[in-house]
N, C-alpha and C positions, 0 to 999 in steps of 0.2 A: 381224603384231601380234596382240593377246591383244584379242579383242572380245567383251564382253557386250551380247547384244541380249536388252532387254524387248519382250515384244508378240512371241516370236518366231513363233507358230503363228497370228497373223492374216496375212490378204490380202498383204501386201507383207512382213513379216516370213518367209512362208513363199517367197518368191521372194526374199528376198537372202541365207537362209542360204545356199546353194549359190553365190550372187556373190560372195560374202564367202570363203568355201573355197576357191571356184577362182582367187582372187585370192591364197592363201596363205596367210590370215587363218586363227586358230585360233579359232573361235565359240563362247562360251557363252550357252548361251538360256537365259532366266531365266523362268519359268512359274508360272502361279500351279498351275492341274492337273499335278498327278503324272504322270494318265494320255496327258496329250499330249504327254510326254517324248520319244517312238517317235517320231512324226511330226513332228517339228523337222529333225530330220537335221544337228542341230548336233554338234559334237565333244564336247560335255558338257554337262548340260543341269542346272540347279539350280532349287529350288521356293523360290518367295516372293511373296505376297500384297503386290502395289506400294503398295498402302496400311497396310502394317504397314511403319513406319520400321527396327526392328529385325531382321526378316525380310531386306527388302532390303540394309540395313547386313549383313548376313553373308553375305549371297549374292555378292554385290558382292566385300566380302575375299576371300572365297571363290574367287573368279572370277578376281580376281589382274589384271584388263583394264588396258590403255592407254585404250582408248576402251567410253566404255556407247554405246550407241544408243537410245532410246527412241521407241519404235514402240507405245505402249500407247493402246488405244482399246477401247472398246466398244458397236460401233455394231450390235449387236440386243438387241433388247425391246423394250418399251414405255417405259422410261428412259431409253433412250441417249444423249440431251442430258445427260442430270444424272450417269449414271454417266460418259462419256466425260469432261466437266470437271472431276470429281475427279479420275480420272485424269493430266487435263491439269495441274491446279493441284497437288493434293496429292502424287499420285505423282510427280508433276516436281521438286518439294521433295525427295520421298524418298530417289528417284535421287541428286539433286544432293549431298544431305549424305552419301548411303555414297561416292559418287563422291570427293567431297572428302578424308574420311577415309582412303579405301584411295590416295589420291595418282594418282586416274585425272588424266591428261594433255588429256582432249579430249570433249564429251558434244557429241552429234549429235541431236538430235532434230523428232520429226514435228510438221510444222502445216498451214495448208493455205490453197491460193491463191484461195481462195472466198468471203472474209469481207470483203471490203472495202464499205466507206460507198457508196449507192449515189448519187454526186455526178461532177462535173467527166465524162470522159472515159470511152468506152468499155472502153477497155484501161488497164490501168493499172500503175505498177511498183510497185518494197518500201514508197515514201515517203506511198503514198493511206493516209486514216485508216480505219481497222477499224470497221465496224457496231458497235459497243458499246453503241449506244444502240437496237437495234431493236425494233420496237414486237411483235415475237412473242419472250414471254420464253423459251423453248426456243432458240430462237437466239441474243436477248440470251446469254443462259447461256452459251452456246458462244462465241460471239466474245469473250467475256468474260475466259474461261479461257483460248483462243489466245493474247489477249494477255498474260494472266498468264505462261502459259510461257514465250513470248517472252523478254519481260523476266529473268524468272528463267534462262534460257538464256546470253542477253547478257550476264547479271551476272557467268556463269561464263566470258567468254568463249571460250562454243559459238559451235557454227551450228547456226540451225533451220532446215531444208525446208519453205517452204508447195508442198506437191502440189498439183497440179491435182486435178482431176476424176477418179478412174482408171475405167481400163476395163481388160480383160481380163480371165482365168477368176477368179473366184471374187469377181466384182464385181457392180456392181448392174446392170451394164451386158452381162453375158455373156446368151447366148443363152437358156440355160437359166432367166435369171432371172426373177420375178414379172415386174417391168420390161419386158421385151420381150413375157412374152404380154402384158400388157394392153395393148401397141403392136397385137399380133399381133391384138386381138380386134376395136382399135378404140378402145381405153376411153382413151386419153392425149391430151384434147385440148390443145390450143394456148389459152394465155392470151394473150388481148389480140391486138398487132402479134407478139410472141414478139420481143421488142427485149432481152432478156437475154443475156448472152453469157457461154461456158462455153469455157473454155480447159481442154482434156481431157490426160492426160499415161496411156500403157501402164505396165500394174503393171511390166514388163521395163524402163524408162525412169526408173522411180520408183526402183528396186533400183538401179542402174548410176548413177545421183546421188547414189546412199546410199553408195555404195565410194567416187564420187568425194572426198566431204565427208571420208568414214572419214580417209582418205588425202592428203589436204590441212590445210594448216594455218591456212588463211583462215575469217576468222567473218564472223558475221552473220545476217541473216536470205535467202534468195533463193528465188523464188519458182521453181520447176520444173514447165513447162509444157510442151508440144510449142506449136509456132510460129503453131500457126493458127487464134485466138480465134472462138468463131464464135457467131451468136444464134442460139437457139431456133428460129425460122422457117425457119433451116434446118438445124440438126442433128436436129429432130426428125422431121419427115420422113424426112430420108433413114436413119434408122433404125429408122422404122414400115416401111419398102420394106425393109430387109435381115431383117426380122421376119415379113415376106408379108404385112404387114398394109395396113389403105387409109390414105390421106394422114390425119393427125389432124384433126379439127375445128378449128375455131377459135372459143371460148366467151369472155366476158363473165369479167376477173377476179376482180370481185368472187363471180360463182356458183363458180370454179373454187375459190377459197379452201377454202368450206365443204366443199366432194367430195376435194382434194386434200392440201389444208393450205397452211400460210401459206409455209413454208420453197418446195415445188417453184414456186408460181407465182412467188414471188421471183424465184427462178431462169430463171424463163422473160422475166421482163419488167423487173427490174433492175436484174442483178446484172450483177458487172463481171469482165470476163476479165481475165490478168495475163501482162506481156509475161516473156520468161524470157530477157532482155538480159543480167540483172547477171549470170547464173549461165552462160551462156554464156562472158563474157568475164572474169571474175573465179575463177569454181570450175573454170574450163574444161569444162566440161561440155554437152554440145548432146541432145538426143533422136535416135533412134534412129526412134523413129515421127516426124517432124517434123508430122506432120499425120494425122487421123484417115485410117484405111485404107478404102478400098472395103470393104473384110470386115471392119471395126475389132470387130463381133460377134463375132463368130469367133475371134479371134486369144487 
């Protein structure tokens, strides 16, 4: 099949064009820089700014796809809340109306399994309702706009991806990253009991649900996780240990706030994992990591 992927030179975008080739698929990356045309390693790579309607309406004809993909995020600077939800929102429009135009068959796009209200149960499947009303407006923002996509996803009926957590190279989670040294130094401590839980999924797991979706003709929303939700009390740790660093502290939420922000201690004391049932047995789809590795740094 003939696929346009936006977002193609981010994190996960850069590990499916090559799933997507070696699955047979012809790839067109859609970029906004010229200059990261090289490093896509797509079949054909075309420029357009996903918030210019017109740009993307020709890139799109252009592209000639069965299916767009939308993989578009912006999650460095100091704005990435507010530019990634344009993204989400606006760009998602953009996509949507060339997609229509050019008579694409199928739109796939990214969300993420991390956004849910934090209520009822630890784990949770597609049906828990969305943080939409959270009291840090950087987040509001964001869960605002997943769900805007969403919706606008479904109305095409697509299927969106809510990802887990990713880990692997070129994440927040890799070795090399700010992340691990401040594990490595000491500096990540533990909020509260650490009763949040993080349902983690490999960038190589995240790619391999993205061919599955491509590939499939089933919609909706499914959340794509590896199997084994875990809290903070204990994934942090054992990832200050793979970083050589000493066990984290364990600090008073409300000080952590002010030192880390509102979003990570969310995350530590909670937030809600997501079971990856439906997507197991409806996209047929399972992970590959089923569960974070001994070396999950590493990998």
């Amino acid at each position: 099949m003939r696929v346009a992927l936006a977002g193609a030179t981010g994190v996960l975008g850069r590990a499916l064009v090559p799933v997507l080739r070696a699955a047979g698929h012809h790839v067109t990356a859609l970029v906004r820089d010229p200059g990261a045309a090289a490093e896509t390693g797509a079949d054909d790579v075309l420029t357009a700014d996903a918030l210019d309607p017109r740009a993307v309406q020709a890139a799109v004809r252009s592209a000639r796809p069965e299916v767009v993909v939308h993989q578009l995020s912006a999650l460095r600077g100091t704005d990435s809340f507010e530019a990634t939800a344009r993204l989400r929102t606006e760009g998602t429009a953009n996509l949507i109306a060339a997609a229509t135009e050019a008579g694409v068959r199928r739109l796939v796009a990214q969300s993420i399994a991390f956004a849910h209200e934090p209520v009822g149960e630890w784990v949770v499947d597609e049906s828990a309702p969305l943080y939409v009303d959270a009291p840090d407006p950087g987040w509001a923002t964001t869960v605002r706009a997943v769900a805007d996509l969403e919706q606008q996803v479904l109305g095409t009926a697509g299927i969106a991806l809510r990802y887990g957590t990713l880990y692997g190279p070129g994440t927040r989670y890799a070795p090399d990253s700010p992340f691990s040294a401040a594990l490595a130094r000491g500096r990540y401590p533990i909020a509260d009991e650490g009763r949040g839980v993080t349902s983690f999924l490999h960038v190589s797991d995240a790619a391999q649900a993205t061919l599955a979706a491509v590939e499939s003709t089933v919609t909706g929303v499914f959340h794509i996780t590896d199997d084994d939700p875990v809290p903070a009390a204990t994934w942090l740790p054992e990832f200050a240990e793979l970083a050589g660093g000493p066990p984290p502290r364990t600090l008073p939420a409300n000080m952590l706030r002010r030192m880390l922000g509102w979003t990570a201690v969310h995350q530590m004391t909670a937030q809600r994992g997501a079971t990856n049932a439906r997507a197991r047995t409806v996209l047929g789809w399972k992970p590959a990591h089923p569960s974070r590795h001994p070396e999950w740094t590493k990998r």
